[in-house]
N, C-alpha and C positions, 0 to 999 in steps of 0.2 A: 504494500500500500504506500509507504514511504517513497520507493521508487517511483513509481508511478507517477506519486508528488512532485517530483526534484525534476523529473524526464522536461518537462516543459522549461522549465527553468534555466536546464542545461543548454536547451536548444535556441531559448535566448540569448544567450549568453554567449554561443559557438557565433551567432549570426551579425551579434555588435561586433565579432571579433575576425570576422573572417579573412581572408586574402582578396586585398582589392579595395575592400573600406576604409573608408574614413575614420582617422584615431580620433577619440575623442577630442575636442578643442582643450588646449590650455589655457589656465588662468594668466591674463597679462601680469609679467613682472613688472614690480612696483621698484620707483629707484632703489628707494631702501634696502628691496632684496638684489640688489646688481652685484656680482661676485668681480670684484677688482683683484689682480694680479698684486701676488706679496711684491713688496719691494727686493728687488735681487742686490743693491746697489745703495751707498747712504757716504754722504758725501758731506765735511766741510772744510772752509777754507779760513784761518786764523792769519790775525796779524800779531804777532807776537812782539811787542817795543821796550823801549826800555826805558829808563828814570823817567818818571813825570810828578810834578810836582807845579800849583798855584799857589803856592806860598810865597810869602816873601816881597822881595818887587813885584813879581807876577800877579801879584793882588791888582799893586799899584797900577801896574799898566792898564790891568782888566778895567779899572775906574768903576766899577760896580756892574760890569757888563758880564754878564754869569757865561755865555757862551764864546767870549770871546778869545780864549784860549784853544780852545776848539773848534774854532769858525773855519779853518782851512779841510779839517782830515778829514771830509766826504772827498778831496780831490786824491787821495790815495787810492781809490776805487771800490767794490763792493767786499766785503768779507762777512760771514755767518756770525764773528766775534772778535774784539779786538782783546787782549790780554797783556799785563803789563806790569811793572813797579810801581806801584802809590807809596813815594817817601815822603810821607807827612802822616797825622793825625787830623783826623774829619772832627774839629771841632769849633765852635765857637769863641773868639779870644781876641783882646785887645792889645794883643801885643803889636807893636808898631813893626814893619818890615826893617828898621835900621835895628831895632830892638833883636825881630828876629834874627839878622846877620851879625850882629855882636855876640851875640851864646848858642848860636846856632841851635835854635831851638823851634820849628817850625811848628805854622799848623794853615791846615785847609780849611776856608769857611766850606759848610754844607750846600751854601745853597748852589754850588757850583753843581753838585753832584746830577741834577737834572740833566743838562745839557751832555755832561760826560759819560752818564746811563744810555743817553744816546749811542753812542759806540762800542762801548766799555761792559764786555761780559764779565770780566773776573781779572781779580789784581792780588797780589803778592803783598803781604804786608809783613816780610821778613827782610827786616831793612833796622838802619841804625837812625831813624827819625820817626818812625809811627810812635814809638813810645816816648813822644818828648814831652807830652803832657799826661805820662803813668798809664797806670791802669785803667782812670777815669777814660781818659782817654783814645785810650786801647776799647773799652766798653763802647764810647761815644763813635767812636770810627767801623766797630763794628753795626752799632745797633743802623747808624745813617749811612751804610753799604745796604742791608737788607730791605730798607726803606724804597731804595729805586733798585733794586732786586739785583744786586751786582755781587757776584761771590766773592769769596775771600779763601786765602791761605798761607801758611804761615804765621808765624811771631817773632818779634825783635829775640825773644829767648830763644834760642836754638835746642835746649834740652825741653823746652816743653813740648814734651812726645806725641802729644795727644791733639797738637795744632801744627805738627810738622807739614803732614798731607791731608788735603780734603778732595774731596768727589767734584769735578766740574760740570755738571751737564754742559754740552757746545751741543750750540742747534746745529741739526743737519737739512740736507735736502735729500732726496728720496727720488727713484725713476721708478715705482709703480705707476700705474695708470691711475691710481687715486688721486696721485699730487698731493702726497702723503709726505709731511715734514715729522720733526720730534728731534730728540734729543738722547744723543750717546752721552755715558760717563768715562773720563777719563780720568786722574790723578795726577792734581799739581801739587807740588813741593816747592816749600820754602824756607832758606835756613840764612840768618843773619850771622854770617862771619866775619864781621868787622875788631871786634874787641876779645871776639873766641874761637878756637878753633871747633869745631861743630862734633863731637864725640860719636865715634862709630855705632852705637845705639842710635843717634840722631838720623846717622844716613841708612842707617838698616829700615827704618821705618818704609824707603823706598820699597823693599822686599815684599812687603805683608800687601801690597798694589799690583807688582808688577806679573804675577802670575796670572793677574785676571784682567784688568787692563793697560792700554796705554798709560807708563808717567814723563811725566813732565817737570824738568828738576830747574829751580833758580833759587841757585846760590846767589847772596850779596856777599863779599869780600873781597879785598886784594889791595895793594898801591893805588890811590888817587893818581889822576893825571900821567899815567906811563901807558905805552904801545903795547905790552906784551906783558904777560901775566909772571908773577913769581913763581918758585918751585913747589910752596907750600899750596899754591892755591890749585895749582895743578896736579898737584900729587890729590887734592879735595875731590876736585870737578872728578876725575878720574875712578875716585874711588865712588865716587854717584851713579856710574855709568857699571862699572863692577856689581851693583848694590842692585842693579837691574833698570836705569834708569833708561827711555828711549832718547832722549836727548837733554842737554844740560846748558842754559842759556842762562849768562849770567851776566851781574849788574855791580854797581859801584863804585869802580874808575872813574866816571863821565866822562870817560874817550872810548872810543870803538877800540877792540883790541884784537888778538889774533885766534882764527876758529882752526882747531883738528876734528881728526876721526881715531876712537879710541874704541878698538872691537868692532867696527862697522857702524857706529853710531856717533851725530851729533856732538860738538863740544862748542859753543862759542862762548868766550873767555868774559868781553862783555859788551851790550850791544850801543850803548853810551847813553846822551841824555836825546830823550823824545821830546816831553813838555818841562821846560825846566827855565830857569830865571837868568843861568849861569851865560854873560855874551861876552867875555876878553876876546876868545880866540875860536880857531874855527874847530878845531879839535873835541870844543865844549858844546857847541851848535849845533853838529852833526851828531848821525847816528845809524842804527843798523837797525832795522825791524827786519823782522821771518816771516815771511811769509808760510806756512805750516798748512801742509793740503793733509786729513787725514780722510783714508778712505777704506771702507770694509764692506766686502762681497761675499761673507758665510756669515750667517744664521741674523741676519740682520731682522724678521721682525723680531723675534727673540728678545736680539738686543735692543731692541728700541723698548720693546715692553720693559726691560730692566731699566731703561735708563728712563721710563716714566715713574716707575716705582720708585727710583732713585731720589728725582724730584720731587716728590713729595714725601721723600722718608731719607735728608742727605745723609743723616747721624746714622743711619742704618742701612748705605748702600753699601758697606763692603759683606756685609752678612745676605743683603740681598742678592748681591752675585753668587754667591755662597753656596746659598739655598737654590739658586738656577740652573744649577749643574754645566753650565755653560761652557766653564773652566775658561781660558784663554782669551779675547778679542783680539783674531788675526788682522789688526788694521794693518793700511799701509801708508807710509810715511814718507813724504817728499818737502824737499823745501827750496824757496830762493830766498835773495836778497835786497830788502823794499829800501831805496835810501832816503831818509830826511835830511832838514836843516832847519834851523829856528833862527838865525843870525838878526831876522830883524823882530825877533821877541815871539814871532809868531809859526809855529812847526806848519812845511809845507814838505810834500814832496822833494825828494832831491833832483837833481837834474840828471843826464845822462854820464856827464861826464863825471861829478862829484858821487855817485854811484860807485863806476866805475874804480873811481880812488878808494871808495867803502872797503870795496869787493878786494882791490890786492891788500889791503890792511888783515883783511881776513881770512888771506890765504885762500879763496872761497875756491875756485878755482879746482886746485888741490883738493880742497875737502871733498867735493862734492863727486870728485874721482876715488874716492877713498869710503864711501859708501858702498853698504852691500844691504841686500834685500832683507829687510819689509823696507827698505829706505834706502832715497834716491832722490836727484835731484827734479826739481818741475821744472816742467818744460810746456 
């Protein structure tokens, strides 16, 4: 009796489906369900500069004009983030600019920080002038970094362990069909070697980063005003790059000085002043920014999802990698040579030929023959 029931049933059934008919119509996909292509490809391009600093005369000249320090660097061209030395404390202070060049003791009013959020993804605050008004503010410079969302890393103390390196997210750009941006984490480093020499616990901290991502090391120390670095600071930089560091761009001279390759990676000694007060000579004017293309082509949504968690959890991104199983970010690393000058108080572009003179200071030349893969020169 069953069968008898179902017989009909089945016979419908055979005849919706037969060879030669019409399949059922499907439901129009709505954007929302559109299946876009993962991203295979994540891409960004840094400008990596060196000393800057609105202290000082630098106030004076600004005359109360907040952007005016920074009114040329859009003629540098487009980057994802710019990254840099901030040698000053972000406070409010009436000390006078002769004041501050008598005890050398700086500070950056805030309200600058607007206009320089404009460019400025993340600065280094392991230097021998952030801490020139204490801890207050060391707190005050941090708290109005977060305020126009600009990271930080490093401390004028080089043994405190725990603010050596931080997580940077750098925005990327992306070649899925989505037109899909985000942001990868990498690891900067900062150590003030002015008054100390930085204790192999300090540069180990590089270690506990670099098995899982890209780091990024800036050292501040060495001779003021000389071409070529001491034995001691190179025997440093050195032992940064041993420590597992991908490159090591360092600051403090306020001259451009000379770059190697130690292991296959990055060393430049130091890149001189970017925004700075300092005009005697031309040596103080000029400078050497990086340009830093990093790029990575495995497991990138993965990583873009860790580097979303990352941003909103910075204190807990290396436990977040951790937990990813990810293990490694096979970026790839290339760089040139971006040249400045500030001679007439205001940082523009160098020219071709003042470039040029950057580049043999830096042996760039050499270095960049002296590279071996994940890193290489851009071209």
């Amino acid at each position: 009796m069953i069968l008898r029931l179902l017989l009909p049933v089945l016979v419908l059934l055979t005849a919706c489906t037969a060879p030669g008919s019409d399949p059922a119509p499907k439901s129009p996909t709505t954007p929302s369900e559109e299946v876009h292509a993962a991203p295979a490809r994540a891409v960004t391009d840094v400008l990596v500069t060196g000393d800057i600093s609105w202290a000082r005369f630098m106030e004076d000249w600004a005359g109360g004009r907040t952007r005016w320090p920074f009114k040329h660097l859009d003629e540098f061209g487009t980057y994802d983030a710019f990254v840099g030395n901030l040698e000053c404390p972000v406070v409010n202070s009436n000390e006078t600019s002769d004041e501050q060049d008598t005890i050398l003791s700086f500070h950056c009013e805030p309200e600058f920080l607007g206009p320089f959020s404009d460019f400025f993804t993340a600065v280094s605050l392991a230097n021998n002038h952030t801490d020139n008004h204490g801890e207050s503010g060391m707190a005050s410079t941090r708290r109005h970094l977060g305020k126009y969302g600009i990271q930080y890393f490093g401390d004028p103390d080089p043994e405190r362990l725990d603010r050596v390196c931080a997580p940077v997210m750098l925005p990327v750009r992306t070649d899925g069909d989505g037109d899909e941006t985000g942001v990868l984490p990498v690891a900067m480093c900062g150590w003030n070697g002015v008054f100390q020499i930085p204790t192999q616990d300090s540069v180990d901290e590089i270690t506990r980063w670099a098995d899982h991502v890209p780091v990024l090391a800036f050292p501040h120390s060495g001779l003021e005003y000389v071409a070529e670095p001491d034995s001691i600071k190179v025997d440093l930089f050195r032992r940064m790059i041993d420590a597992g560091a991908d490159a090591v761009l360092g600051s403090h001279p306020h001259w451009v000085q000379s770059s190697e390759v130690w292991h296959g990676r990055l060393i430049v000694y130091s890149l001189g002043n970017f925004i700075f007060d300092q005009q005697t000579e031309s040596e103080r004017t000029r400078s050497a920014a990086i340009h830093l293309r990093l790029s990575l082509t495995s497991k990138v949504p993965q990583w873009l999802e860790v580097g979303e968690q990352c941003a909103a959890d910075p204190d807990n991104c290396l436990q977040i990698i951790e937990d990813s199983g990810l293990r490694e970010m096979k970026a790839r690393l290339e760089y040139d040579v971006v040249g400045s000058r500030n001679e007439n108080r205001l940082t523009h572009p160098a020219t071709a030929a003042e470039t040029a003179d950057i580049e043999r200071r830096l042996d760039w030349a050499d270095s960049m023959d002296q590279l071996r893969p994940p890193y290489g020169p851009l071209r």
